[in-house]
C-alpha positions in Angstrom: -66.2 -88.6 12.9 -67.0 -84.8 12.7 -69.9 -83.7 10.6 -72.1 -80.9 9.9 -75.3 -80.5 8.2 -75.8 -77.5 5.0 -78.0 -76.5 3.2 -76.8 -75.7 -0.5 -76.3 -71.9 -1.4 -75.1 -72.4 -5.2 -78.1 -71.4 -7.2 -76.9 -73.8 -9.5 -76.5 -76.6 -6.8 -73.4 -78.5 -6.7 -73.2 -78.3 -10.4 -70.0 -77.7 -12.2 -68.1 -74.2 -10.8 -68.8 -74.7 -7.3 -68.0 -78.6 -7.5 -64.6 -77.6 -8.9 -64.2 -74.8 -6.3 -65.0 -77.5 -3.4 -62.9 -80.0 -4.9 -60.3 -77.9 -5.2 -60.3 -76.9 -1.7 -60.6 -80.8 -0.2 -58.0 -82.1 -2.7 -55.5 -79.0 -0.2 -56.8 -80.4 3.2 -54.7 -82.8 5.1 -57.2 -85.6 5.8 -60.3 -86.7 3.3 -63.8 -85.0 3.9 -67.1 -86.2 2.0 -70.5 -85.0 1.1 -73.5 -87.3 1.2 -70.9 -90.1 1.9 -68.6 -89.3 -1.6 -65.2 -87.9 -2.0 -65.4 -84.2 -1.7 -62.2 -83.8 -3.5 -64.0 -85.4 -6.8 -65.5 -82.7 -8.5 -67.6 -85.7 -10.6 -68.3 -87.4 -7.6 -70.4 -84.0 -5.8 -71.9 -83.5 -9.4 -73.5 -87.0 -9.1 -74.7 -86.1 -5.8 -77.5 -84.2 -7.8 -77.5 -82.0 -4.8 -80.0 -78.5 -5.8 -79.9 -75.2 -4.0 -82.0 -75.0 -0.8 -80.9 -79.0 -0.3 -79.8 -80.3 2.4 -76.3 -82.5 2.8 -73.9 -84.3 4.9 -70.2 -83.0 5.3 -68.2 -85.5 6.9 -64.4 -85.9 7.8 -62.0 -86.6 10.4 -60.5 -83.5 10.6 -63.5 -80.5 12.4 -61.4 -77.9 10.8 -61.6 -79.3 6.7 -65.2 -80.2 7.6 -66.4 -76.6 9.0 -64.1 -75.0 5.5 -66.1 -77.7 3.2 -69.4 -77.3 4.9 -68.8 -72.6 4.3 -68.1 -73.7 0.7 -71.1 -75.9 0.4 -73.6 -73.3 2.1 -72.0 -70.1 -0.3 -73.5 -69.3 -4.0 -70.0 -70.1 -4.8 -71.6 -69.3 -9.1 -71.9 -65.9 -7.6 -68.6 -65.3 -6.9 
């Protein structure tokens, strides 16, 4: 299985906004993709994560293609945006 280690660029962490925006984007992917080992499509599961800007996570999936689009999500200040 594909996977790809980021650091967090949210200044917020995986907090609310960028959760959504992530979730948003793994719920339109053709195969499943996960963060830390929970459902990147769950905006509630990445917030549980606790997961704080400069930290260090886990995207994982079957697919290298949703992985690498996940993992550029989870590495942008997506609050920024």
């Amino acid at each position: 299985m594909p996977s790809k280690s980021v650091v967090v660029g949210s200044a917020v962490g995986l907090h609310a906004r960028p959760a959504a925006i992530i979730a948003e984007a793994a719920g339109g992917l053709n195969s499943p993709v996960t963060i830390n080992g929970v459902d990147a499509g769950s905006s509630l599961m990445i917030m549980t994560l606790g997961a704080k800007n400069g930290d260090s996570v886990e995207v994982a999936g079957e697919d290298p293609a949703g992985v690498d689009a996940i993992a550029a999500l989870v590495e942008r200040d997506l609050d920024a945006d």
